[in-house]
Residue, then its C-alpha position, 0 to 999 in steps of 0.5 A: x391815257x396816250x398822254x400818261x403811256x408817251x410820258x411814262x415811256x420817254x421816262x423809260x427810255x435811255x440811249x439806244x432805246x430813246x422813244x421816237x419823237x411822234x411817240x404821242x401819235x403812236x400811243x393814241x393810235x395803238x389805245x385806240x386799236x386795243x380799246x376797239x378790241x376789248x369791247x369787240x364782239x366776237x373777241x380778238x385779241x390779235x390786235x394787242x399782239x401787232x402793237x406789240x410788234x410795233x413797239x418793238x420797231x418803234x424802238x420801245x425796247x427799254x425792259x422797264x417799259x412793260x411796267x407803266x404799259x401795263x399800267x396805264x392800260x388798266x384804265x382801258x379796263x375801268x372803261x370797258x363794260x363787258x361782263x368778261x372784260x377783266x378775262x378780255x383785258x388779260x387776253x389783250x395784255x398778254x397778246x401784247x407781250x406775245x406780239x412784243x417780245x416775238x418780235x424783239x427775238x426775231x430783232x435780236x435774231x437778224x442782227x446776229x444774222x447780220x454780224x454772222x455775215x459781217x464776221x464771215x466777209x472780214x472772215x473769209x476775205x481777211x489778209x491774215x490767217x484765222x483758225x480756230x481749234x479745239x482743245x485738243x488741237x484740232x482745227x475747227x474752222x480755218x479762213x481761206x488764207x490759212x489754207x493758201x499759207x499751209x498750201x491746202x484746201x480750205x474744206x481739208x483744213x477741218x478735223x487736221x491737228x495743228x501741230x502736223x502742219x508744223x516742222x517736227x523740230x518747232x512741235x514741242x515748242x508750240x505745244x508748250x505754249x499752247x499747254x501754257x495758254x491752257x493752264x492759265x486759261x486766259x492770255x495771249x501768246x506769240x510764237x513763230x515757227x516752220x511749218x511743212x507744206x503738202x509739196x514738201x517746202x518748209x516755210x515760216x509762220x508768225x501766230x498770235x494765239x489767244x483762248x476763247x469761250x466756245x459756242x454759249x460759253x461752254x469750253x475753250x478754243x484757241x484763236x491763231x491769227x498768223x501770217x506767212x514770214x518766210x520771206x521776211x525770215x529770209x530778209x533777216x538773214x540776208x541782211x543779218x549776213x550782210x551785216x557780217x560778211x564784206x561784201x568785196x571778198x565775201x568773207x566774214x568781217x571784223x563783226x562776224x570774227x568778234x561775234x566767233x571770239x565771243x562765242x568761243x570765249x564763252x565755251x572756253x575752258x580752262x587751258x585751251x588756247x586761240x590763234x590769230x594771224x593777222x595779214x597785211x600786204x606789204x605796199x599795197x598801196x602802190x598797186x592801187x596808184x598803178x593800176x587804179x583801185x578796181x584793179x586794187x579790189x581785184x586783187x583784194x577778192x582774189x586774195x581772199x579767195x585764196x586764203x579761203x580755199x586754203x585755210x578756211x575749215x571747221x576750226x579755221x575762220x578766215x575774215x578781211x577786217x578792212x583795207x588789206x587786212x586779212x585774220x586767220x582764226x584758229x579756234x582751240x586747241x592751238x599752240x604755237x605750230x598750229x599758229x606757225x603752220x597757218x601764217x606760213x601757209x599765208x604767206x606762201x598763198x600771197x606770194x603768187x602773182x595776181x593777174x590784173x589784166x591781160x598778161x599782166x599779174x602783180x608780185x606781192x608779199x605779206x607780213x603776219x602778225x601771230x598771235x597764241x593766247x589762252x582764251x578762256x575768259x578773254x575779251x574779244x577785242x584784246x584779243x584783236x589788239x594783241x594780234x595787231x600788236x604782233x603785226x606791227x612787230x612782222x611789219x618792222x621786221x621787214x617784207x614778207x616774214x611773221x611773227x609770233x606774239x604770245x598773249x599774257x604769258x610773254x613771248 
């Protein structure tokens, strides 16, 4: 019978629930233990339920196991002689499958016990933001990283709508993913947005939200796993305003005027007109001889803080394009006193001596390439050409002048 019930078992068994390798002795051992129990006198059919039990830890947990169990321990029936042996034999069986499939529940119940508690340390102790809400938004469960990046709490955080920890300008933004999300009901969304901390600070937060099934599978909740970026967005920007300013004079460089001309091309209507006056000082390069470049690039700073002071304004841009070229954009509408006026101004600003050292200021002068053009539909670097064009024109006309070059219409 151990022999029939070992190999029956190990026919049944497959990966995870593979027999263990003494399954003979186990089976001989656990034959013996019911064969004394069905012809005991009193009657007790608790042993049945310990190897019950004991099948499980053996790791005999294959659900086509029962089968040939049953089976083959009917034989235990055939060599009992009591009058009640069939109601006894019934009794054992059924012990068996008491013993067996307690003790599989109670298996199944320590290892969600274990995965509750692995869950809950990567839970409480993970790096990123974990919450999770219900569908109305209201947050279920949040990990103490949450709380510290919202700047509450973490026994505060349930009950607390999402969407008020958010910055009121990025709520509809978030809202409309989520409605998203929930209308597919399956997927995954990023979103990035400000939230508003207890103290009043408005940061950054990146969040990759995904919809999951509730408790037994009823409903749907919303994962957020996020992460504080207000230090990255502020990285960004500085390196997104590195990009487009000069770092010597701090005005907005060649990059940064293109991007202003594309934008204002693009709003452009029909008629509306741009200036450009573009500004070289004229000889710059001896002082740079004289007085060496770190006088030179003081009076580059010094120049453009100038013409900065003086013409920069809503409708004014004023950028240093590279060397000793300084643009003065002037956004629509504009005509050709508005462009005079501002190249005048120019040039008047640039006529003041700069100090470079101890009672020692430099005289210069400029020359003004202007340029007026219609704008609407231009491209941005023609227009740029076109302004050079008119300051090599103010260049051959001599030392400090202007002159005004009119785009496509002549001039």
């Amino acid at each position: 019978m151990a022999r029939n019930w070992s190999a029956a078992l190990v026919d049944c068994g497959d990966g995870p629930t593979s027999p263990p390798p003494d399954i003979r002795k186990l089976t001989t051992g656990w034959i013996v233990e019911l064969d004394a129990a069905l012809s005991a006198d009193p009657f007790d059919p608790s042993p049945a339920c310990r190897v019950g039990a004991e099948m499980v830890r053996s790791n005999l947990t294959a659900p086509a196991m029962m089968t040939p169990t049953a089976a083959v321990l009917t034989g235990l029936l055939e060599r009992a002689s009591s009058p009640d042996r069939t109601q006894r034999f019934g009794a054992l069986l059924g012990e068996l499958a008491r013993g067996y499939s307690t003790e599989l529940l109670e298996v199944y119940v320590r290892s969600q016990e274990v995965a509750d508690q692995r869950f809950r340390v990567v839970f409480d102790n993970a790096a990123v933001a974990i919450a999770l809400y219900d569908s109305d938004g209201v947050t279920l469960e949040a990990n103490p990283t949450t709380a510290r990046m919202v700047g509450m709490n973490p026994e505060d955080l349930p009950g607390v709508a999402g969407l008020d920890l958010m910055h009121p300008d990025d709520r509809d933004k978030l809202r409309q993913v989520v409605v998203d999300l929930y209308q597919r009901k399956h997927g995954t969304e990023y979103f990035e947005g400000r939230f508003c901390r207890p103290d009043g600070s408005v940061c950054w937060g990146a969040w990759t939200m995904t919809l999951v099934r509730g408790a037994g599978g009823r409903g749907l909740r919303l994962l957020a796993v996020g992460e504080d970026i207000t230090e990255r967005r502020a990285m960004q920007r500085e390196l997104w305003s590195q990009a487009r300013h000069d770092p010597m004079t701090g005005l907005p460089n060649r990059l940064c005027l293109r991007e202003k001309l594309q934008a204002i091309v693009a709003d452009a209507r029909p008629g509306d007109r741009i200036g450009l006056c573009f500004l070289d000082l004229d000889e710059f390069k001896v002082i740079n001889d004289r007085y060496g470049h770190r006088a030179g690039d003081s009076v580059l700073a010094e120049v453009g803080r100038r013409l900065d002071a003086t013409l920069a304004s809503p409708t004014v841009t004023v950028a240093r394009i590279g060397g000793d070229e300084f643009v003065a954009l002037l956004a629509p509408p504009c005509d050709d006193d508005a462009a005079r006026a501002v190249a005048e101004t120019m040039l008047a600003t640039v006529r003041h001596p700069v100090p470079v050292g101890p009672g020692d200021p430099v005289s210069m002068s400029a020359s003004v390439g202007a340029v007026v053009t219609p704008v609407a539909g231009a491209d941005a670097e023609k227009l740029l050409d076109d302004a050079d064009l008119g300051l090599y024109r103010a260049k051959a006309a001599g030392r400090g002048t202007w002159v005004l070059h009119r785009g496509e219409n002549g001039g």
